[in-house]
N, C-alpha and C positions, 0 to 999 in steps of 0.2 A: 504494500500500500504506500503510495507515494504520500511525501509530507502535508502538501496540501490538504489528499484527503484526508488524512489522522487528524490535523486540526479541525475538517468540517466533520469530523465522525464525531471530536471532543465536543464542540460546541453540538448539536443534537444534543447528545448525551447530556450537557449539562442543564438544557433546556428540556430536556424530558425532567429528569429529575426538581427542578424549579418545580413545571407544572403539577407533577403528582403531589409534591411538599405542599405546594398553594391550594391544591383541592384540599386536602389534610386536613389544613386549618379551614375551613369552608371560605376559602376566598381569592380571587384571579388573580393574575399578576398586572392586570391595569392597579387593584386597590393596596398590593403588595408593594408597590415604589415606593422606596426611599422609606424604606422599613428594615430596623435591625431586627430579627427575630434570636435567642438564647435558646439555645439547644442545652439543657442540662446534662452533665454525663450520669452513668449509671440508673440510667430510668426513672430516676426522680425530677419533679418539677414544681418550681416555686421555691420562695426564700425562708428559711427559717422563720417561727413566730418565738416571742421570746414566753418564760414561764410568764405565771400571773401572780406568782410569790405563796399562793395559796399553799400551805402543808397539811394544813389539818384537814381528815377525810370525814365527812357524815356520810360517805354511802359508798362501799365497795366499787369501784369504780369509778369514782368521783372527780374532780379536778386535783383534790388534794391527796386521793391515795395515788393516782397517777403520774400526776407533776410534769406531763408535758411540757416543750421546749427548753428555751437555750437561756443561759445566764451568763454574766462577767461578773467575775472576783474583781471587788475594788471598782464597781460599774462606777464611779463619779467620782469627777477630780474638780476638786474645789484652783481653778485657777490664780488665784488672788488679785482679779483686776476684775471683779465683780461678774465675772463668767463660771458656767459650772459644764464641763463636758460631761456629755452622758456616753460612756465605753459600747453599749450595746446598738444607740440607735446612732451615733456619732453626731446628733446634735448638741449646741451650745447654747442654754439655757442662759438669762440674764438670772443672777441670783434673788439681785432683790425685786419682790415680789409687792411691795408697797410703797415703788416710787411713784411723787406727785410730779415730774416735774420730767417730760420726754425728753423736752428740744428747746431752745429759746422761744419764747411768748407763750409757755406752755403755764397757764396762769390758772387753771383749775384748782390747783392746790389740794387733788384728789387721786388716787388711784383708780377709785371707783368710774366708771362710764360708760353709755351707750355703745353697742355693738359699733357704730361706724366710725366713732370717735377713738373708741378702742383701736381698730385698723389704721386710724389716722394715727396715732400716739406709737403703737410698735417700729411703723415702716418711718416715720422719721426720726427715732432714736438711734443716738451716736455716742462715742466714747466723750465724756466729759457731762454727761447726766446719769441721772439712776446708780453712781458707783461708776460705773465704766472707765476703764484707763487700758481698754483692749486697742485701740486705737480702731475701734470700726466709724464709719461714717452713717449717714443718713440712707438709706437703701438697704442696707446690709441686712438691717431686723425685720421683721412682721410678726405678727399675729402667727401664733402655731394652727395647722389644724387642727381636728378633734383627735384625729387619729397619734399626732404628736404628744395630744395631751393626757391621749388612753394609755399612752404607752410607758409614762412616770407612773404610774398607780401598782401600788402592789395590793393585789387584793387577800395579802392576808393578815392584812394588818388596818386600821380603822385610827382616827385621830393623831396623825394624819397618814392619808394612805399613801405613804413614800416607804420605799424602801428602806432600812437602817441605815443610816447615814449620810444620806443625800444632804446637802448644804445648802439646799433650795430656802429660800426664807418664804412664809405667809400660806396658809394652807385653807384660803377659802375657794370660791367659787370664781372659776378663770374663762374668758370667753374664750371661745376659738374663731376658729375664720371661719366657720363652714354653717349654714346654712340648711335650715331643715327643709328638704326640698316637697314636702309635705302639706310646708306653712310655710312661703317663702319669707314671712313676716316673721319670721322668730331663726336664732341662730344654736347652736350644741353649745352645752357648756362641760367643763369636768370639776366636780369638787371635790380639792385633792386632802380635804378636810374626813369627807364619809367615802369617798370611793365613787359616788352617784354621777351617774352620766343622766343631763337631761336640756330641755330645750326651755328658753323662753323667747317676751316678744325682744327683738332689737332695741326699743325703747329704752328697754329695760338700764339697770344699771350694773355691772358685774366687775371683778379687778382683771386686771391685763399684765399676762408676764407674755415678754418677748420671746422669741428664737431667733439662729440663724443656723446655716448649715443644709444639711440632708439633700436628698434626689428630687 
């Protein structure tokens, strides 16, 4: 077989293979462009979920005689420029949890505040408010989602439900950015006080800790 052909036999081949892969996932390869696909090796698929800290079991089989997922020794490092990295999800938590005061003109003199104001106050926090001497700017923070905020909860532990040791300061009821799509008029909160995930309206008034980091 001359070289030529071996290259048009390779291309087929790799375009048969494309197509059967894109039927696979129920979908062409017009909708497949500019799409990275992850192939896990060894037959498994999807990313670790982390434990929920639960030990104690009320029912053979339970969350607590199980103990499913992953944990880190030493999950939290208290940075000392008013940041706290969390080891498991590699996000960076602003510590304090009961700052009034995000950005310049920021003249509320509260923690406390409405869902939009809340996202207003995250995303323009920078190093030299709240504690911060990380040298971030304005951009860098936001509002976590819900799912950022699930994922500080240890649920076996209550007052507050953080893990041992975590350096987090303020353990009430924290908005998120996300949006009960239910009630587009009401947003997720986590209260890292009881463990309770639940929604109110936007109006409402909740405290705000920042993030930055993650996918």
């Amino acid at each position: 077989m001359s070289q030529s052909a071996l290259k048009n036999r390779m291309r087929w081949m790799l375009a048969a293979s494309t197509m059967a892969f894109c039927i696979a996932l129920g979908t062409i390869p017009s909708q497949a462009e500019d799409r990275v696909v992850v192939v896990p090796l060894g037959g498994q698929r999807g990313a670790p979920v982390a434990k929920t800290g639960q030990t104690t079991s009320y029912r053979t089989g339970d969350d607590g005689d199980l103990q499913k997922g992953v944990s880190v020794s030493g999950r939290f490092k208290d940075n000392g420029n008013g940041t706290v990295t969390d080891g498991l999800t590699g996000l960076i938590w602003l510590k304090n949890g009961q700052c009034t005061q995000f950005f310049s003109g920021d003249t509320t003199g509260l923690n406390y505040r409405p869902w939009a104001d809340a996202i207003d106050a995250a995303n323009q926090l920078a190093s030299g408010y709240c504690g911060l001497l990380d040298g971030s700017k304005a951009g860098d923070w936001r509002l976590p989602n819900r799912k950022e905020l699930d994922s500080l909860l240890d649920l076996g532990r209550a007052y507050p439900a953080l893990p041992a040791g975590c350096p987090l300061t303020n353990f009430g009821s924290f908005w998120s950015s996300t949006t009960n799509v239910a009630s587009t008029g009401r947003a997720w909160l986590v209260d890292l006080q009881s463990g309770d995930v639940f929604n109110d309206p936007k109006s409402d008034t909740y405290y705000v800790r920042a993030v930055r980091g993650g996918q």
